[in-house]
C-alpha positions as CSV (number, residue, x, y, z in Angstrom):
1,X,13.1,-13.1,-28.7
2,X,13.5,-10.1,-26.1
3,X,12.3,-11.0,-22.9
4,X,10.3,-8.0,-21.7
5,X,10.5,-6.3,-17.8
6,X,7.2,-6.9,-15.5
7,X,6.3,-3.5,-16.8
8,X,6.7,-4.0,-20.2
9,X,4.7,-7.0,-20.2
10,X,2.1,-5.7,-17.6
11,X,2.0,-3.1,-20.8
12,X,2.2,-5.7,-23.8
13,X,-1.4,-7.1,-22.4
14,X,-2.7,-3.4,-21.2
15,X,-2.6,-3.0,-24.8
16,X,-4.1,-5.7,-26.2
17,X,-7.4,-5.4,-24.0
18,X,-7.2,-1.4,-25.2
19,X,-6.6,-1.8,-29.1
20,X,-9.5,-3.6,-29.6
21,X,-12.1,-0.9,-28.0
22,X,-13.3,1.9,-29.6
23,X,-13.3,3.7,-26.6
24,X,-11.6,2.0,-23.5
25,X,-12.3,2.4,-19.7
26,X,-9.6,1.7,-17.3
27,X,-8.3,1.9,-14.3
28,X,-5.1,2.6,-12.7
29,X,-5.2,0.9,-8.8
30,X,-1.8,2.4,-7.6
31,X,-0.7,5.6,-9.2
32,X,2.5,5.7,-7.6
33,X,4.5,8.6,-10.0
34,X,1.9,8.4,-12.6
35,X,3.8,6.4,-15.4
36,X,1.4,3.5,-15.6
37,X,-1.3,6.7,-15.2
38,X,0.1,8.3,-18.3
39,X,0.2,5.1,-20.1
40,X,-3.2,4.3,-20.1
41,X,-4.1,8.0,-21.1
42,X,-1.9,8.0,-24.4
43,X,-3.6,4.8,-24.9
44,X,-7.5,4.7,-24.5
45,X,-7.3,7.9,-26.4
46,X,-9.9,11.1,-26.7
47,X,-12.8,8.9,-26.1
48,X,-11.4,7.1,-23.3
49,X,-11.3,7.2,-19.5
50,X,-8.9,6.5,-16.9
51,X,-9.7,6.4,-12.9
52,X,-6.6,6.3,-10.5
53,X,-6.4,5.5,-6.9
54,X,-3.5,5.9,-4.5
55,X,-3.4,6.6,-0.9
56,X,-0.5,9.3,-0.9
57,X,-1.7,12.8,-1.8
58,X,2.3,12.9,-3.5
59,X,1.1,10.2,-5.5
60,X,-2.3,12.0,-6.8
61,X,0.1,15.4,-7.2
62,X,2.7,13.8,-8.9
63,X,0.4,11.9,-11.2
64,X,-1.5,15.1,-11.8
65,X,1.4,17.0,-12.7
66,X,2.8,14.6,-15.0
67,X,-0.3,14.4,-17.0
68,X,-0.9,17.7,-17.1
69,X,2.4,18.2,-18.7
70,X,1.8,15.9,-21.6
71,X,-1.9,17.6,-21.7
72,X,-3.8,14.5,-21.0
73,X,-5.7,15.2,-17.4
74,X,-8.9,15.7,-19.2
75,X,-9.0,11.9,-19.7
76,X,-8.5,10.9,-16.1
77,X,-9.9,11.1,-12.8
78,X,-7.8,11.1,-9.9
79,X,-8.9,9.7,-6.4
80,X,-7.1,10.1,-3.0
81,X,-8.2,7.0,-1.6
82,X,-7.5,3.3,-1.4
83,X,-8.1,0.8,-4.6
84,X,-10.3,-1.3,-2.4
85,X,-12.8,2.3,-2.5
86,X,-13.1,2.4,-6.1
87,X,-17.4,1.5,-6.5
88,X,-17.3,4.7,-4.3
89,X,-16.0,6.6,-7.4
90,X,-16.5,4.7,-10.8
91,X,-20.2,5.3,-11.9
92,X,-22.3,2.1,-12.0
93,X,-22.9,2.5,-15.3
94,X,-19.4,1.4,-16.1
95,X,-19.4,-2.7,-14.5
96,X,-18.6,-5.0,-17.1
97,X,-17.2,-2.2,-19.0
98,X,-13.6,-1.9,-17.7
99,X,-11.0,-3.0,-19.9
100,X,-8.2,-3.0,-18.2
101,X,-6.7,-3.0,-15.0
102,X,-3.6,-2.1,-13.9
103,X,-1.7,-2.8,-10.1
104,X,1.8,-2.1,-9.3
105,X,1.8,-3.2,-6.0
106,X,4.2,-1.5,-3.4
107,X,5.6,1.2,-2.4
108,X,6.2,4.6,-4.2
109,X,9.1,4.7,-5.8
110,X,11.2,7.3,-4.3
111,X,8.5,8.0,-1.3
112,X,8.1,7.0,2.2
113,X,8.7,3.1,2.0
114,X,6.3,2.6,5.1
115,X,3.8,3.2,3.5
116,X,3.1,0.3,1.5
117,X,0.3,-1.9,-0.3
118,X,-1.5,-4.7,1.9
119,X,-3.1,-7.8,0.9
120,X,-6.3,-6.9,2.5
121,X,-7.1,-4.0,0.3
122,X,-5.6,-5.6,-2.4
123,X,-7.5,-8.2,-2.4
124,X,-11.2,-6.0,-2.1
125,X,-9.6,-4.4,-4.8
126,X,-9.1,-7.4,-7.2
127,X,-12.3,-8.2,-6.4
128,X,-13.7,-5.4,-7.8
129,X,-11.8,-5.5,-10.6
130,X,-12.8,-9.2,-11.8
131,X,-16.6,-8.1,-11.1
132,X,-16.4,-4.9,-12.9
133,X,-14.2,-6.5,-16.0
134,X,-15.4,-6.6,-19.6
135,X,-14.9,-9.7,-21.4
136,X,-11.7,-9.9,-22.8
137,X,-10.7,-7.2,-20.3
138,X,-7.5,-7.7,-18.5
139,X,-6.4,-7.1,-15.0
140,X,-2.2,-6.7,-14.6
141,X,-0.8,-7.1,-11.1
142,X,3.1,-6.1,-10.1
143,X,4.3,-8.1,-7.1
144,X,7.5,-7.0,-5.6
145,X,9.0,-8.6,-2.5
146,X,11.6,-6.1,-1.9
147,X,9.2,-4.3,0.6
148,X,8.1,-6.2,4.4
149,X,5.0,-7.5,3.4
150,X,5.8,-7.8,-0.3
151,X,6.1,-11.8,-0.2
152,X,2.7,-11.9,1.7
153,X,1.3,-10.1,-0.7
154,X,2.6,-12.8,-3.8
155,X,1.0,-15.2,-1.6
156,X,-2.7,-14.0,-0.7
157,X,-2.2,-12.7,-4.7
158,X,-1.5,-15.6,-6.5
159,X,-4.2,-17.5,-3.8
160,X,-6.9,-15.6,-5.1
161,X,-6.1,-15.7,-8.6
162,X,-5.7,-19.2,-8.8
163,X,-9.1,-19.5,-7.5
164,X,-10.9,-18.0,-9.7
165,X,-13.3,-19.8,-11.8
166,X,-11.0,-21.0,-15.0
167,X,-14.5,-21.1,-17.5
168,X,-14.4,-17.4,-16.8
169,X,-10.8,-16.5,-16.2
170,X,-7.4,-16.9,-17.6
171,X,-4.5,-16.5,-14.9
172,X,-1.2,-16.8,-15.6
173,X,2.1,-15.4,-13.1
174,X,5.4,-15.3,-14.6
175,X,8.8,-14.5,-13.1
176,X,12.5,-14.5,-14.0
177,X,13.4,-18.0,-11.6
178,X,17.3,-16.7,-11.7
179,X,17.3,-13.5,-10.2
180,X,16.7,-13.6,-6.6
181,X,13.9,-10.9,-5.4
182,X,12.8,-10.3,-8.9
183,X,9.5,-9.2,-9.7
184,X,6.5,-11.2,-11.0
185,X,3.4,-9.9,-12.6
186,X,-0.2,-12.3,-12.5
187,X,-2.8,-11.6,-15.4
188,X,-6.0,-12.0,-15.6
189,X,-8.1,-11.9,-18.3
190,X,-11.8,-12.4,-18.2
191,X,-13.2,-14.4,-21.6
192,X,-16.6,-14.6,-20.5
């Protein structure tokens, strides 16, 4: 058995919650260069929607450009604000109807490394996400600690997931334990 990267396995469960939807709803939290952004898009397919959040502008550019390269911006919406904002943006109508979730928690790869994720917002934002989930909708989260408030961040994280009620919730946080300052990645899957 291959072990997979945080990504790939933040992706492995993405999937999962998205296969089994006709039409999926999702959300990207952090942008960042628009991979995870792209992603969802091939995924939920032509009946789907994605919403994406970041706080750069270069995140919402980049992520716009990438997507309309592979012709798939007519499936997302792009916001210029925090993840903590996102009832601001998603219509109503969608609550309980998001299947999937997706955090990479950080700062943009290649941008201004100041300018990074807090547990605060974070936090608003996962609270969202566990209100708004579907059941059997999954919530990924990306910890990093490579950044100055990146172990804080694990902490208040894995806090509030482990909290959460365990008849509706599944949490789980996995790491590689040998490699110093690797990432770890909590899910979150909602089965009521």
């Amino acid at each position: 058995m291959k072990t997979l990267s945080t990504l790939q396995s933040a992706r492995y469960y993405v999937k999962q919650a998205i296969q089994e939807q006709s039409h999926s709803i999702v959300v990207d939290a952090t942008l960042g260069n628009g991979y995870d952004t792209l992603f969802l898009a091939q995924e939920v397919g032509m009946q789907g929607k994605v919403f994406g959040f970041d706080i750069q502008l270069l995140a919402v550019k980049k992520t716009t450009q990438r997507l309309k390269q592979e012709g798939l911006l007519d499936r997302v919406a792009l916001f210029h604000a925090g993840h903590e904002c996102w009832e601001s943006f998603i219509p109503r109508e969608y609550k309980n109807q998001i299947n999937a979730v997706m955090f990479n928690l950080g700062y943009l790869p290649h941008g201004d490394k100041t300018i990074i994720t807090h547990p605060e917002t974070t936090l608003q934002a996962m609270g969202h996400a566990c209100q708004w989930l579907a059941p059997r909708g999954i919530i990924t989260i990306a910890l990093y600690v490579g950044h100055e408030e990146g172990q804080a961040e694990v902490d208040h994280v894995t806090r509030f997931a482990s909290q959460l009620p365990a008849k509706q919730f599944h949490v789980t946080w996995t790491q590689l334990l040998n490699r110093a300052g690797a990432p770890s990645l909590v899910v979150i899957e909602r089965i009521k």
